[in-house]
PDBQT receptor file of N, H, CA, C and O in Angstrom, charges set to zero:
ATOM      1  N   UNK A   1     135.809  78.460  99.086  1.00  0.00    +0.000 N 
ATOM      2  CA  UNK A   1     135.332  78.187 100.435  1.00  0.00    +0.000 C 
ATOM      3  C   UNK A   1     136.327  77.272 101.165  1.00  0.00    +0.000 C 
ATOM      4  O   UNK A   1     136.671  76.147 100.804  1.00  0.00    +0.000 OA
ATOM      5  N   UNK A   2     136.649  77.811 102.036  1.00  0.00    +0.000 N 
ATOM      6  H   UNK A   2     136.369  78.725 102.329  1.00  0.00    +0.000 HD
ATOM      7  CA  UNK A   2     137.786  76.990 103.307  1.00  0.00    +0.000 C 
ATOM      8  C   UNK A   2     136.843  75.401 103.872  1.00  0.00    +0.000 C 
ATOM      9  O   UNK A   2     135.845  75.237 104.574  1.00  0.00    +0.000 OA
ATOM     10  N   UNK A   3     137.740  74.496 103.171  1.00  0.00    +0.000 N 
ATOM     11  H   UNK A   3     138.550  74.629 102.601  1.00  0.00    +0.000 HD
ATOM     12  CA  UNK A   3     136.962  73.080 103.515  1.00  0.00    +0.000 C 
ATOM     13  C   UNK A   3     137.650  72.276 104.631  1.00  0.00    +0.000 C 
ATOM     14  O   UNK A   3     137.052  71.460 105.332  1.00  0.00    +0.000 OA
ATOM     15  N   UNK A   4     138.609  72.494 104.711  1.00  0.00    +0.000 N 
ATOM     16  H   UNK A   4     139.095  73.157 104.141  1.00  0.00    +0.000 HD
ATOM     17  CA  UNK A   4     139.802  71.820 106.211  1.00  0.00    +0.000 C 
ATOM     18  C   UNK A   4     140.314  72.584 106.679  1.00  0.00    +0.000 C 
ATOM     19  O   UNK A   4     140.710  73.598 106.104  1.00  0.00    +0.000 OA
ATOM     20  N   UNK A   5     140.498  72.259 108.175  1.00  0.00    +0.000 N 
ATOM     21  H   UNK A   5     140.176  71.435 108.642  1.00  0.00    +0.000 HD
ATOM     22  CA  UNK A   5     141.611  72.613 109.043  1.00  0.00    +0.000 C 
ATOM     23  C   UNK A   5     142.778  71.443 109.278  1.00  0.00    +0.000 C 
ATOM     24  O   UNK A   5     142.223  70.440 109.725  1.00  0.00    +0.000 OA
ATOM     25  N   UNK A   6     143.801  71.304 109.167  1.00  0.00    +0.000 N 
ATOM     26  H   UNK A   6     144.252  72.119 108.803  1.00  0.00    +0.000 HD
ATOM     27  CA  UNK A   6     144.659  70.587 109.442  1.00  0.00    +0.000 C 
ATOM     28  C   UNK A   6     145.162  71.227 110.612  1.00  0.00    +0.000 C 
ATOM     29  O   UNK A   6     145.269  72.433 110.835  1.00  0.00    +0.000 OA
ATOM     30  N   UNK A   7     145.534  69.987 111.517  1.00  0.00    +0.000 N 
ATOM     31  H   UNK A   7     145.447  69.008 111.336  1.00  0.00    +0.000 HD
ATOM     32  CA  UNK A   7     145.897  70.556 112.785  1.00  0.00    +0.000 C 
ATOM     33  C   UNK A   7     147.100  68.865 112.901  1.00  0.00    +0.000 C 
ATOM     34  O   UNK A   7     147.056  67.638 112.987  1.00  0.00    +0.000 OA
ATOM     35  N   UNK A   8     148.174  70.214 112.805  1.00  0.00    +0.000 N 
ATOM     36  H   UNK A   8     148.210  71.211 112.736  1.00  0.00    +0.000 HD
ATOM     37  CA  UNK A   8     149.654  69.688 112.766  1.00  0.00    +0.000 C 
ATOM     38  C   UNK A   8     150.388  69.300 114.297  1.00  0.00    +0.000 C 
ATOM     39  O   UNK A   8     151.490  68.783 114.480  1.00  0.00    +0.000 OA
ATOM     40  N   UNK A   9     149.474  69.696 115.211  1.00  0.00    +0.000 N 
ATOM     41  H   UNK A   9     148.579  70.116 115.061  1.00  0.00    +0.000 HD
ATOM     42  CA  UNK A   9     149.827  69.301 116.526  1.00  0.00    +0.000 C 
ATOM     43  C   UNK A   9     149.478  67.858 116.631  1.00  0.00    +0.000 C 
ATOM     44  O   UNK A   9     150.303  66.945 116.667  1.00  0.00    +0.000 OA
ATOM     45  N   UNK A  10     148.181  67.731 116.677  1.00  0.00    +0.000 N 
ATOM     46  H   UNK A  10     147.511  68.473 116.648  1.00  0.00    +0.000 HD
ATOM     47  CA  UNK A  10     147.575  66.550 116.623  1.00  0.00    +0.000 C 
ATOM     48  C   UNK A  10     147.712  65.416 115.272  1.00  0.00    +0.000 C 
ATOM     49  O   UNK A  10     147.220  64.291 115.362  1.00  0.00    +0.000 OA
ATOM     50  N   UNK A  11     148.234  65.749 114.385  1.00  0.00    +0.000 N 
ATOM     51  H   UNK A  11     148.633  66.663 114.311  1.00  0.00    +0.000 HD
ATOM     52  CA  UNK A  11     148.239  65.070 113.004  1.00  0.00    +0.000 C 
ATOM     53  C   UNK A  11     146.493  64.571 113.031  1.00  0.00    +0.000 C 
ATOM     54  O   UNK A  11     146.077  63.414 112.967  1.00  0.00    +0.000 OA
ATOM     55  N   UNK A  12     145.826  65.606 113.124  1.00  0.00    +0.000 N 
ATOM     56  H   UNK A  12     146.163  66.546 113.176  1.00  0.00    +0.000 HD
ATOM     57  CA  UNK A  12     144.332  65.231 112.420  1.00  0.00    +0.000 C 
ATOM     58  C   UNK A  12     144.031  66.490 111.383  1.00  0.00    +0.000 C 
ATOM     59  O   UNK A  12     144.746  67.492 111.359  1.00  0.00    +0.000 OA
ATOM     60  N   UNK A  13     142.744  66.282 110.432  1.00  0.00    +0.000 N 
ATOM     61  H   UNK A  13     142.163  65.469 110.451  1.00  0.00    +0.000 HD
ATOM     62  CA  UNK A  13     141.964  67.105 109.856  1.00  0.00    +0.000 C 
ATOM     63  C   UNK A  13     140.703  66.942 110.140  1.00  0.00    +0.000 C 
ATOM     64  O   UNK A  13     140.073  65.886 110.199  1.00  0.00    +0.000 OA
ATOM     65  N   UNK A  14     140.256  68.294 110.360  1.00  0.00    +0.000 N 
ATOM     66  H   UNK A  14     140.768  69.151 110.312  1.00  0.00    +0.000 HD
ATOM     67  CA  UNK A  14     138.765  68.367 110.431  1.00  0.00    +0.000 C 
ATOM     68  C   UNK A  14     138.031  69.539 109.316  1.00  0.00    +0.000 C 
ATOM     69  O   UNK A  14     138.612  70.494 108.800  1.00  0.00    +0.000 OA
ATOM     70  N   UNK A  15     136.677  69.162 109.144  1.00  0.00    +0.000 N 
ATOM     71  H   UNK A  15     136.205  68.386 109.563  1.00  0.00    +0.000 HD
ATOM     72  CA  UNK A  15     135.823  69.282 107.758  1.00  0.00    +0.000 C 
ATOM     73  C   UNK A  15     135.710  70.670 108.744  1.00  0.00    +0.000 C 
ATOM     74  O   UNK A  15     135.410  70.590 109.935  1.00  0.00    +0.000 OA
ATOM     75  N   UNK A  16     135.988  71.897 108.083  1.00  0.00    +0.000 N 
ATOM     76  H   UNK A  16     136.232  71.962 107.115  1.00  0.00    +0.000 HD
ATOM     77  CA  UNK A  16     135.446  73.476 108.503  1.00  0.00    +0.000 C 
ATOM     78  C   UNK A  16     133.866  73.357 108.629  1.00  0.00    +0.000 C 
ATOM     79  O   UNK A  16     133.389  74.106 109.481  1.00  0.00    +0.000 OA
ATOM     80  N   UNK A  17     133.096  72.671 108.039  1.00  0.00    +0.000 N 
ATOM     81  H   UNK A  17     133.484  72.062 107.346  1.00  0.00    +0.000 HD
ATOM     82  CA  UNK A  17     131.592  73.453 108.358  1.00  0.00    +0.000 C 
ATOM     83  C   UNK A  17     131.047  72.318 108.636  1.00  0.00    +0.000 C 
ATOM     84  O   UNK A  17     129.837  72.530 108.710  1.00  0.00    +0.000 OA
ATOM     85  N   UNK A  18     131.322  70.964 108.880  1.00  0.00    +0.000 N 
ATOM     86  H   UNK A  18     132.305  70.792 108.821  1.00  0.00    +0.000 HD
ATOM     87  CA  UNK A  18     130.867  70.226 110.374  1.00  0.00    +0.000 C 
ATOM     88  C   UNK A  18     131.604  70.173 112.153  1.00  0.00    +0.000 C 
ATOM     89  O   UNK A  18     131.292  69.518 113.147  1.00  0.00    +0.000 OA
ATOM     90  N   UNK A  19     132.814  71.331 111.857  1.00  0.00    +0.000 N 
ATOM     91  H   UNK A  19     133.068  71.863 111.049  1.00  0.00    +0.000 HD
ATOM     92  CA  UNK A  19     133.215  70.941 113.231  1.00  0.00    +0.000 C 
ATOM     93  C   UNK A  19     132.806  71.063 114.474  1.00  0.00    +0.000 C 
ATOM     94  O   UNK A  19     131.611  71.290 114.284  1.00  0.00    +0.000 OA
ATOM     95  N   UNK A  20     133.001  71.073 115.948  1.00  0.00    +0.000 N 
ATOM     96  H   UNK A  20     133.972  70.888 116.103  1.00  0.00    +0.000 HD
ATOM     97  CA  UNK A  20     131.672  71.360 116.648  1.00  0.00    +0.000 C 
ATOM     98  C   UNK A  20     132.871  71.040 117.957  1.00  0.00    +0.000 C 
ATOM     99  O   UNK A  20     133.841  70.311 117.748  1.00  0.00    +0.000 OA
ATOM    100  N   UNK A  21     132.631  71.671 119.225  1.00  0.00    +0.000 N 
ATOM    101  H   UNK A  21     131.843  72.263 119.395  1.00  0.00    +0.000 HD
ATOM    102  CA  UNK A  21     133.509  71.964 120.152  1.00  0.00    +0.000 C 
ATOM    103  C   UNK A  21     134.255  70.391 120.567  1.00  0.00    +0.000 C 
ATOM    104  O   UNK A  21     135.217  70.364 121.334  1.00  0.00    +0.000 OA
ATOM    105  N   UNK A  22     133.754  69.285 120.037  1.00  0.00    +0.000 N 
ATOM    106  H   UNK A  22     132.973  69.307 119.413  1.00  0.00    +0.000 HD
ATOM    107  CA  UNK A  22     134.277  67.695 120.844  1.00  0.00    +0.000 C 
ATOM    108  C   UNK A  22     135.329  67.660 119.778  1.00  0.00    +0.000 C 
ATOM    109  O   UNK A  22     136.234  66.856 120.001  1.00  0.00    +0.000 OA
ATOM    110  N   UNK A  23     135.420  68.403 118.589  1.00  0.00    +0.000 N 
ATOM    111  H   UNK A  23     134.685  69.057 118.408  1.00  0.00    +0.000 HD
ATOM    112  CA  UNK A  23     136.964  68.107 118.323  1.00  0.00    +0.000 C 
ATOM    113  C   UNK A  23     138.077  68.861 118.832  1.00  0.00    +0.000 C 
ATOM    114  O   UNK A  23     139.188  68.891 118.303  1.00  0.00    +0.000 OA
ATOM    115  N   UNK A  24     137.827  69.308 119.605  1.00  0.00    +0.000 N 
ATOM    116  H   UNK A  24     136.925  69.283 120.035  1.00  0.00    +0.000 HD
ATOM    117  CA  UNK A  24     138.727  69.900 120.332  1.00  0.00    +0.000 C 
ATOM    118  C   UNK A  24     139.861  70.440 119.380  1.00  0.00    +0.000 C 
ATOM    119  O   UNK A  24     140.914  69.807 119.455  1.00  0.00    +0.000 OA
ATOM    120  N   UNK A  25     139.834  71.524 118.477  1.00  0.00    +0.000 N 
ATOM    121  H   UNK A  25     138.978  72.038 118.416  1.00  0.00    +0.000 HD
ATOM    122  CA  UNK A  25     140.456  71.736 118.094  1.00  0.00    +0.000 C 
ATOM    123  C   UNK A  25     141.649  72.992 118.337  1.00  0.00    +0.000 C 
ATOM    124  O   UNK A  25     142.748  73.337 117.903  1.00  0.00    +0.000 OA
ATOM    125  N   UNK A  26     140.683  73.376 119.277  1.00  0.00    +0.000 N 
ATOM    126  H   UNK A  26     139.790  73.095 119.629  1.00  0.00    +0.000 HD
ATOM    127  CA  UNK A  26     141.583  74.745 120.372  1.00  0.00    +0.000 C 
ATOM    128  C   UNK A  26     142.508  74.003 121.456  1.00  0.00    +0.000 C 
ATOM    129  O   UNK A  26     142.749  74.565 122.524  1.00  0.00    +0.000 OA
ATOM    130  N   UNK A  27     142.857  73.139 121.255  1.00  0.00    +0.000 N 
ATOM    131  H   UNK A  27     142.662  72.682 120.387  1.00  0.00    +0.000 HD
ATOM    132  CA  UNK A  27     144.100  72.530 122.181  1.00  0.00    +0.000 C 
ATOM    133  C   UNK A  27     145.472  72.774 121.630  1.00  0.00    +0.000 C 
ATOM    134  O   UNK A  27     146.525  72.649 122.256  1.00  0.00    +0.000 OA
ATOM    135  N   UNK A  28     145.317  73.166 120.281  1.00  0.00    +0.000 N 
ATOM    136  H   UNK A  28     144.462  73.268 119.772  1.00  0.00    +0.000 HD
ATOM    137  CA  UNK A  28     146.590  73.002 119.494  1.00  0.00    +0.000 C 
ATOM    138  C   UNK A  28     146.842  74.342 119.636  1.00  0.00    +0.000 C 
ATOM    139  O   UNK A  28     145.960  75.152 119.921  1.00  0.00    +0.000 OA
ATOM    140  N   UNK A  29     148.383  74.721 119.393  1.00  0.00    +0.000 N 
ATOM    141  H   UNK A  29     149.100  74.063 119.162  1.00  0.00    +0.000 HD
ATOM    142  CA  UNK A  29     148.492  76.108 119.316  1.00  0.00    +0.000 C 
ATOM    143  C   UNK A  29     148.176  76.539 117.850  1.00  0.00    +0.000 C 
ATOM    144  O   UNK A  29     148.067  75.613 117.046  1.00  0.00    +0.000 OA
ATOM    145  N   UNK A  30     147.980  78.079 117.288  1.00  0.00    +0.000 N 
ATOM    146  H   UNK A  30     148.069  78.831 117.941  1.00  0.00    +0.000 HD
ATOM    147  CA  UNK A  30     147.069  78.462 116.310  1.00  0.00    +0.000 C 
ATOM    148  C   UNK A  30     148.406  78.528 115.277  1.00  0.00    +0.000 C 
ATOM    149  O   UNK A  30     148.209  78.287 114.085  1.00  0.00    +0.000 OA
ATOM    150  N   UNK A  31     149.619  78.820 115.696  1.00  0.00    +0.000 N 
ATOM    151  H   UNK A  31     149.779  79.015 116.664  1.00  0.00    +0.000 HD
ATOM    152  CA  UNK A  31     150.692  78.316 114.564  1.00  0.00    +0.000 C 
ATOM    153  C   UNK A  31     150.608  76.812 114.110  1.00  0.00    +0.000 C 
ATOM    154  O   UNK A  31     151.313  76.621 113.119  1.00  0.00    +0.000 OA
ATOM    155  N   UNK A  32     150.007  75.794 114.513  1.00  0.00    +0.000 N 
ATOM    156  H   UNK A  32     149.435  75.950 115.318  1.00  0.00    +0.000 HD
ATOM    157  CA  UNK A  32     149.950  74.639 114.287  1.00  0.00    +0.000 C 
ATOM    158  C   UNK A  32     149.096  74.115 113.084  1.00  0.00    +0.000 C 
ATOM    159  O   UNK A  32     149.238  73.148 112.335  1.00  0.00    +0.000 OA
ATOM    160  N   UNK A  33     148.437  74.809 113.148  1.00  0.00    +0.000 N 
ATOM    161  H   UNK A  33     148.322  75.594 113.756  1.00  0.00    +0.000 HD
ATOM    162  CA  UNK A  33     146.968  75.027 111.864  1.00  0.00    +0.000 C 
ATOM    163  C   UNK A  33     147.347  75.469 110.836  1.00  0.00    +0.000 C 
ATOM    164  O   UNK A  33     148.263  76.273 110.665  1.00  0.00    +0.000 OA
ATOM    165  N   UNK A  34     146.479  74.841 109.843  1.00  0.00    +0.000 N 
ATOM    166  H   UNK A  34     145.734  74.188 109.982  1.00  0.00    +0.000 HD
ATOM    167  CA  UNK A  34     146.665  74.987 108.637  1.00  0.00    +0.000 C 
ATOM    168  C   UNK A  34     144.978  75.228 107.739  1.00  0.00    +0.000 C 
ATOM    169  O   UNK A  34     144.093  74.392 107.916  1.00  0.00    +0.000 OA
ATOM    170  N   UNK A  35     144.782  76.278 106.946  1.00  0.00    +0.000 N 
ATOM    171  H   UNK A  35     145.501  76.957 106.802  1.00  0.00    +0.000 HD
ATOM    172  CA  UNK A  35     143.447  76.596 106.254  1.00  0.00    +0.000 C 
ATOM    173  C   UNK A  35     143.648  75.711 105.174  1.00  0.00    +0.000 C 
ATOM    174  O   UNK A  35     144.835  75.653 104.850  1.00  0.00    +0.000 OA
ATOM    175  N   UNK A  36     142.779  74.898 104.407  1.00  0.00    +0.000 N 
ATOM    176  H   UNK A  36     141.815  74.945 104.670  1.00  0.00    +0.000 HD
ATOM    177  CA  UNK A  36     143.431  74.781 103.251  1.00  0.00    +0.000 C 
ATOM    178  C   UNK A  36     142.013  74.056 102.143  1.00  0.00    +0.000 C 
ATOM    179  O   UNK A  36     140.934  73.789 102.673  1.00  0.00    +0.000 OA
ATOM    180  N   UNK A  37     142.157  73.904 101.170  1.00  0.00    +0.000 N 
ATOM    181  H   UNK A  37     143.034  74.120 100.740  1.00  0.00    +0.000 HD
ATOM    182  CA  UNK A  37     140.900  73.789 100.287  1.00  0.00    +0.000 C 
ATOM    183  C   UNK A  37     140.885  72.514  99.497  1.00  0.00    +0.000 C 
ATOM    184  O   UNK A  37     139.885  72.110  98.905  1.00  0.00    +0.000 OA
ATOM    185  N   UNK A  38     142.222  71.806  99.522  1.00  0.00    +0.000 N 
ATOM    186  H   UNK A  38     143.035  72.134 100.003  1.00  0.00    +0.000 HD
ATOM    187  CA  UNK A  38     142.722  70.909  98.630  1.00  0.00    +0.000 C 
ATOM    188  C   UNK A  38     142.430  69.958  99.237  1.00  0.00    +0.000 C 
ATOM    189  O   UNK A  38     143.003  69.770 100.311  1.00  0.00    +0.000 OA
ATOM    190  N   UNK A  39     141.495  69.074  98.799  1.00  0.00    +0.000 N 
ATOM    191  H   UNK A  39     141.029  69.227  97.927  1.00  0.00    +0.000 HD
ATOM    192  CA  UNK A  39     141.327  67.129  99.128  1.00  0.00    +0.000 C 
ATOM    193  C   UNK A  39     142.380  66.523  98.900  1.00  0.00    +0.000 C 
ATOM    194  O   UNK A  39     142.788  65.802  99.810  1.00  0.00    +0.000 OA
ATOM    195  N   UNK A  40     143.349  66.610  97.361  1.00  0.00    +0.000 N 
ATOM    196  H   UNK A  40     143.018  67.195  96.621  1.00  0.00    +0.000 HD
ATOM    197  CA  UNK A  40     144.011  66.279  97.425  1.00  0.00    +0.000 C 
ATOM    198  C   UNK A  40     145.613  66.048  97.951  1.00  0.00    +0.000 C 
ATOM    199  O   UNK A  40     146.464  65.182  97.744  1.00  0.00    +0.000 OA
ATOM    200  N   UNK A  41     145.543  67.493  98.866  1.00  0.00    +0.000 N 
ATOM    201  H   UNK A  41     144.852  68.196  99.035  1.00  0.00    +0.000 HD
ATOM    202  CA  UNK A  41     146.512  67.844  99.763  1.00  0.00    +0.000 C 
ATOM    203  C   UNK A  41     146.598  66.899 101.136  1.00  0.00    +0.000 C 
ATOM    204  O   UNK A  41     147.563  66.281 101.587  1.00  0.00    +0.000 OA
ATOM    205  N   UNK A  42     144.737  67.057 101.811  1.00  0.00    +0.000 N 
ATOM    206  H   UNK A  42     143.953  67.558 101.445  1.00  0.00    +0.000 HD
ATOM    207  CA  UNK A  42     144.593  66.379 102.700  1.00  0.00    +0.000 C 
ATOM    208  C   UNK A  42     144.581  64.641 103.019  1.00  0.00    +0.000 C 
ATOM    209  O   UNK A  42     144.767  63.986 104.045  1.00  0.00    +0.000 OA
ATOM    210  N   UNK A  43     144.256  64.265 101.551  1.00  0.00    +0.000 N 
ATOM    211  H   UNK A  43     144.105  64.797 100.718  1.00  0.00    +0.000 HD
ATOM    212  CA  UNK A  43     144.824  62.788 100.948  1.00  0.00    +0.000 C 
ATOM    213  C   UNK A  43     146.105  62.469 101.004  1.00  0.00    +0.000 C 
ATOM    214  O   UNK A  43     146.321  61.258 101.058  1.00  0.00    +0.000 OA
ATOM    215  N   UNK A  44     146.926  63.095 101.008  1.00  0.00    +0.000 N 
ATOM    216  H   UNK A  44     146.750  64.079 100.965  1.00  0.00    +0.000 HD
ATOM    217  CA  UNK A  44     148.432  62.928 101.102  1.00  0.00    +0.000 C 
ATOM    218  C   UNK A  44     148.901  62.537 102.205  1.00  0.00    +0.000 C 
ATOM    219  O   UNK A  44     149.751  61.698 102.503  1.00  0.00    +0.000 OA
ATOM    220  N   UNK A  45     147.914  63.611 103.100  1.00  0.00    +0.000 N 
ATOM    221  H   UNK A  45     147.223  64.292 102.858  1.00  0.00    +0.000 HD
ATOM    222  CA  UNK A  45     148.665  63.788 104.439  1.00  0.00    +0.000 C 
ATOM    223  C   UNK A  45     147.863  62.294 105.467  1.00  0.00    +0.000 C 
ATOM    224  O   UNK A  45     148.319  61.750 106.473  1.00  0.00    +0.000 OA
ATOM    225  N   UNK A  46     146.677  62.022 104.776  1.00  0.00    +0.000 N 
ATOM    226  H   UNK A  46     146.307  62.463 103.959  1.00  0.00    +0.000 HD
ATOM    227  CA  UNK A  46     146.612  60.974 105.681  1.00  0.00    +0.000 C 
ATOM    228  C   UNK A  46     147.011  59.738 105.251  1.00  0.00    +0.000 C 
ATOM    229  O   UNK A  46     147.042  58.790 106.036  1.00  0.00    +0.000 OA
ATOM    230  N   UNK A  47     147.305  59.637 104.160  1.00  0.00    +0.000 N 
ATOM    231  H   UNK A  47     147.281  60.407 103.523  1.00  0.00    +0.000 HD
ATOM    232  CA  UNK A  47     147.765  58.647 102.956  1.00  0.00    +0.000 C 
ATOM    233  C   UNK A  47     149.486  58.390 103.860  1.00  0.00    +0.000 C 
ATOM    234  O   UNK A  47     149.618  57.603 104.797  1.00  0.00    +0.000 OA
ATOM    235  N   UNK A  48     150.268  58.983 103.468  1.00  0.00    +0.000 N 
ATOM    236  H   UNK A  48     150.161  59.622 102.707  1.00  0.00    +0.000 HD
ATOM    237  CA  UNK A  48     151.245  59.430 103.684  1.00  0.00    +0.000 C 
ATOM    238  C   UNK A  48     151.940  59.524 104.742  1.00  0.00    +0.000 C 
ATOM    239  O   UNK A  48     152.892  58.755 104.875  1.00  0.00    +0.000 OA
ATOM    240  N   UNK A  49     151.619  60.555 105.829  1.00  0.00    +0.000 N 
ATOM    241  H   UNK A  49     150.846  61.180 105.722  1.00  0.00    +0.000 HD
ATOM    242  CA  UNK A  49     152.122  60.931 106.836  1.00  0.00    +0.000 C 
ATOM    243  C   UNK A  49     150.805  60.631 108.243  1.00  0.00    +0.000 C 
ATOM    244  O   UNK A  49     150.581  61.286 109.261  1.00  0.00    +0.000 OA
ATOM    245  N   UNK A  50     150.232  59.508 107.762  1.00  0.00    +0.000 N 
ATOM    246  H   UNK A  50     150.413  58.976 106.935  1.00  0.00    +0.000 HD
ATOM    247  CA  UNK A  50     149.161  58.959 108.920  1.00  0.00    +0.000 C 
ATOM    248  C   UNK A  50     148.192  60.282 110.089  1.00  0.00    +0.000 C 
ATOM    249  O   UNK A  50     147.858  60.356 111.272  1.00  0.00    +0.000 OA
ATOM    250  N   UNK A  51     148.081  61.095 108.869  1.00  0.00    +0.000 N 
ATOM    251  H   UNK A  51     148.352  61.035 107.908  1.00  0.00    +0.000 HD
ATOM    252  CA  UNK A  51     147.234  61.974 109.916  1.00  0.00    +0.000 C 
ATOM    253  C   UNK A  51     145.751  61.604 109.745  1.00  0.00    +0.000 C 
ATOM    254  O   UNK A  51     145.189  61.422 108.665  1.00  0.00    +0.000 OA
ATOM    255  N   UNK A  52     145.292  61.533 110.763  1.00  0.00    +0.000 N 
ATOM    256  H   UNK A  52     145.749  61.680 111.640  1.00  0.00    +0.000 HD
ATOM    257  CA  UNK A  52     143.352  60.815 111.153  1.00  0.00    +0.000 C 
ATOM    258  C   UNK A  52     142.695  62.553 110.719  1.00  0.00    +0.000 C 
ATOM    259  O   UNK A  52     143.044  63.729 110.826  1.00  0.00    +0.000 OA
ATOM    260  N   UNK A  53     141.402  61.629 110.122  1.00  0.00    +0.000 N 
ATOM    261  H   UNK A  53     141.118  60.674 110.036  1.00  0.00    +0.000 HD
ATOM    262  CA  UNK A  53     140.419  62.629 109.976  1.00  0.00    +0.000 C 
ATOM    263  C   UNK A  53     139.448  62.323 111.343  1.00  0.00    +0.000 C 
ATOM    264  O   UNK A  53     138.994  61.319 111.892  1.00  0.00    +0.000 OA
ATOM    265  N   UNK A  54     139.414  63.525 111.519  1.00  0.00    +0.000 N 
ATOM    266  H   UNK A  54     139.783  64.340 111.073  1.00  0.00    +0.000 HD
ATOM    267  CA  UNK A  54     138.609  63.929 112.916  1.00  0.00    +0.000 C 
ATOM    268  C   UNK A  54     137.184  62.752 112.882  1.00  0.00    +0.000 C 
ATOM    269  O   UNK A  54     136.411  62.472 111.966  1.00  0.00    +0.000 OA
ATOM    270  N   UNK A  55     137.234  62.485 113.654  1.00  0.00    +0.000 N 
ATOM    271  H   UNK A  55     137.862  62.713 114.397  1.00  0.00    +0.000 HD
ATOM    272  CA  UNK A  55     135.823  61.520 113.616  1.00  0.00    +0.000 C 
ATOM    273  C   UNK A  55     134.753  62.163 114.307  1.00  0.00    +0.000 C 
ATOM    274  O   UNK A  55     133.781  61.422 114.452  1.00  0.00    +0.000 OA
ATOM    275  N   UNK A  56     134.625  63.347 114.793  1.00  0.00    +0.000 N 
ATOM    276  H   UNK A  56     135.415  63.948 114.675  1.00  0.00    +0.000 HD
ATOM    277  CA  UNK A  56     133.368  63.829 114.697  1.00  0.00    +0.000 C 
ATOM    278  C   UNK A  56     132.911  64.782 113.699  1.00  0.00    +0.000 C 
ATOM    279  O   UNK A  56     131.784  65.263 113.585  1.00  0.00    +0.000 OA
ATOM    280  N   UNK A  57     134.101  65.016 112.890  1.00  0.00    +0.000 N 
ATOM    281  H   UNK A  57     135.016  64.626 112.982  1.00  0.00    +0.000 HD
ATOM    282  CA  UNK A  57     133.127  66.024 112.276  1.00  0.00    +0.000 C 
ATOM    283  C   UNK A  57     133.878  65.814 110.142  1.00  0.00    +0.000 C 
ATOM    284  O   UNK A  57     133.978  66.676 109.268  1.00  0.00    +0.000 OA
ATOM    285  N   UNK A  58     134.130  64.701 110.122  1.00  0.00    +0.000 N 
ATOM    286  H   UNK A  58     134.049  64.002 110.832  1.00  0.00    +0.000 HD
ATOM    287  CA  UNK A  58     134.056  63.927 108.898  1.00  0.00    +0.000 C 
ATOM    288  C   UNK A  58     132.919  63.174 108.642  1.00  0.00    +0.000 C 
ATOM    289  O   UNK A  58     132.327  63.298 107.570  1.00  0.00    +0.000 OA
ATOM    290  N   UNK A  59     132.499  62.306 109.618  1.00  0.00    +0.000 N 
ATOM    291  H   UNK A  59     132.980  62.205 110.489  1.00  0.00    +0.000 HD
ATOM    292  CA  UNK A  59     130.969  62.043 109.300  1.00  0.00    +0.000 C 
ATOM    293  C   UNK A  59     129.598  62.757 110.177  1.00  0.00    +0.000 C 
ATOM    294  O   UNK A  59     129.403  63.121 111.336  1.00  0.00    +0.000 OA
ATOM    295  N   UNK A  60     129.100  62.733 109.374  1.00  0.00    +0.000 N 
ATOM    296  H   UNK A  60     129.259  62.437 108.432  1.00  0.00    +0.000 HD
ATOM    297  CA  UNK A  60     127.947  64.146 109.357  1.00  0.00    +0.000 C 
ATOM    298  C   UNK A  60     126.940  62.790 109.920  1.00  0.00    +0.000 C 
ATOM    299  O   UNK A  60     126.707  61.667 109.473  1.00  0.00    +0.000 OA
ATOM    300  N   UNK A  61     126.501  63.562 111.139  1.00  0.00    +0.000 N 
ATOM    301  H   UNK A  61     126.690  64.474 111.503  1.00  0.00    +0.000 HD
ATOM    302  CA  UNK A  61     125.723  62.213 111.924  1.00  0.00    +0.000 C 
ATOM    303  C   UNK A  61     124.176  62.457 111.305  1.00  0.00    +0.000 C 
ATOM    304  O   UNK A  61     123.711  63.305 110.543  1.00  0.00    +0.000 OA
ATOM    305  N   UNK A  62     123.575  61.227 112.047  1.00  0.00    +0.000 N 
ATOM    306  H   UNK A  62     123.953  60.538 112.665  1.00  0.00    +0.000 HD
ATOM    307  CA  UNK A  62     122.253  61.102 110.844  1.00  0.00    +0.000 C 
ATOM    308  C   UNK A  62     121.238  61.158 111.986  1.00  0.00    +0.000 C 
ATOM    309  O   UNK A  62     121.117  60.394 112.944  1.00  0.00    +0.000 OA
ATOM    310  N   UNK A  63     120.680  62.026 111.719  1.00  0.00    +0.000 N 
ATOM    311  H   UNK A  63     120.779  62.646 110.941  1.00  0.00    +0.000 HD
ATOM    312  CA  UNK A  63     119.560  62.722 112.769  1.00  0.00    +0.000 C 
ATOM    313  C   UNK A  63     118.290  62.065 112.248  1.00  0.00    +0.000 C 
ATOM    314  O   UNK A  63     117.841  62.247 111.116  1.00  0.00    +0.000 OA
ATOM    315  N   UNK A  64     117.544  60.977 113.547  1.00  0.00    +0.000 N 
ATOM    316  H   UNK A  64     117.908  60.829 114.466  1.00  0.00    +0.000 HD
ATOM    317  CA  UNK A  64     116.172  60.844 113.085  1.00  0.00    +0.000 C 
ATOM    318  C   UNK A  64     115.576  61.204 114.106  1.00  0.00    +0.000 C 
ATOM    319  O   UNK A  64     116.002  60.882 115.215  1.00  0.00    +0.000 OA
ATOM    320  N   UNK A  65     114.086  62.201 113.891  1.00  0.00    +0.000 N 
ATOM    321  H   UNK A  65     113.740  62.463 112.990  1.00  0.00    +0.000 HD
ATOM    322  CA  UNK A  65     113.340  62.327 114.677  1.00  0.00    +0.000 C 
ATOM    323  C   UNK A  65     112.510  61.196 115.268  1.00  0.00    +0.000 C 
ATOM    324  O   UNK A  65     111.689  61.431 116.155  1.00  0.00    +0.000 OA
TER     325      UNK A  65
C-alpha cells in the first residue's frame, strides 16, 4: 500500500490516505513527485535534506462530537 507522496518541489511529504485539498499538493508539477512506501526513506529525507512533513495531513486531527 502507497503510504507517501514526496513532493520534491516543495521539499515536503504527505501521508497518502490522510491528505485532503489544504495540502496543496497539485501546485507541484507531477514530475516532481515521488510514490513511495519506505519510512525509512522518508526519515532520511527529513533527517537529512530538511524536507517538512505536511502538517495537515501527518497528524490525523481529533474529532469530538
Amino acid at each position: 500500500m502507497l503510504q507517501y507522496i514526496v513532493d520534491h518541489q516543495q521539499k515536503s511529504v504527505h501521508e497518502s490516505r490522510y491528505m485532503e485539498s489544504r495540502c496543496h499538493l497539485d501546485a507541484s508539477a507531477p514530475e516532481k513527485k515521488e510514490f513511495v512506501d519506505s519510512r525509512p526513506y522518508v526519515q532520511l529525507l527529513e533527517n537529512q535534506q530538511a524536507y517538512i512533513p505536511c502538517p495537515y495531513c501527518h497528524q490525523v486531527p481529533l474529532i469530538i462530537d
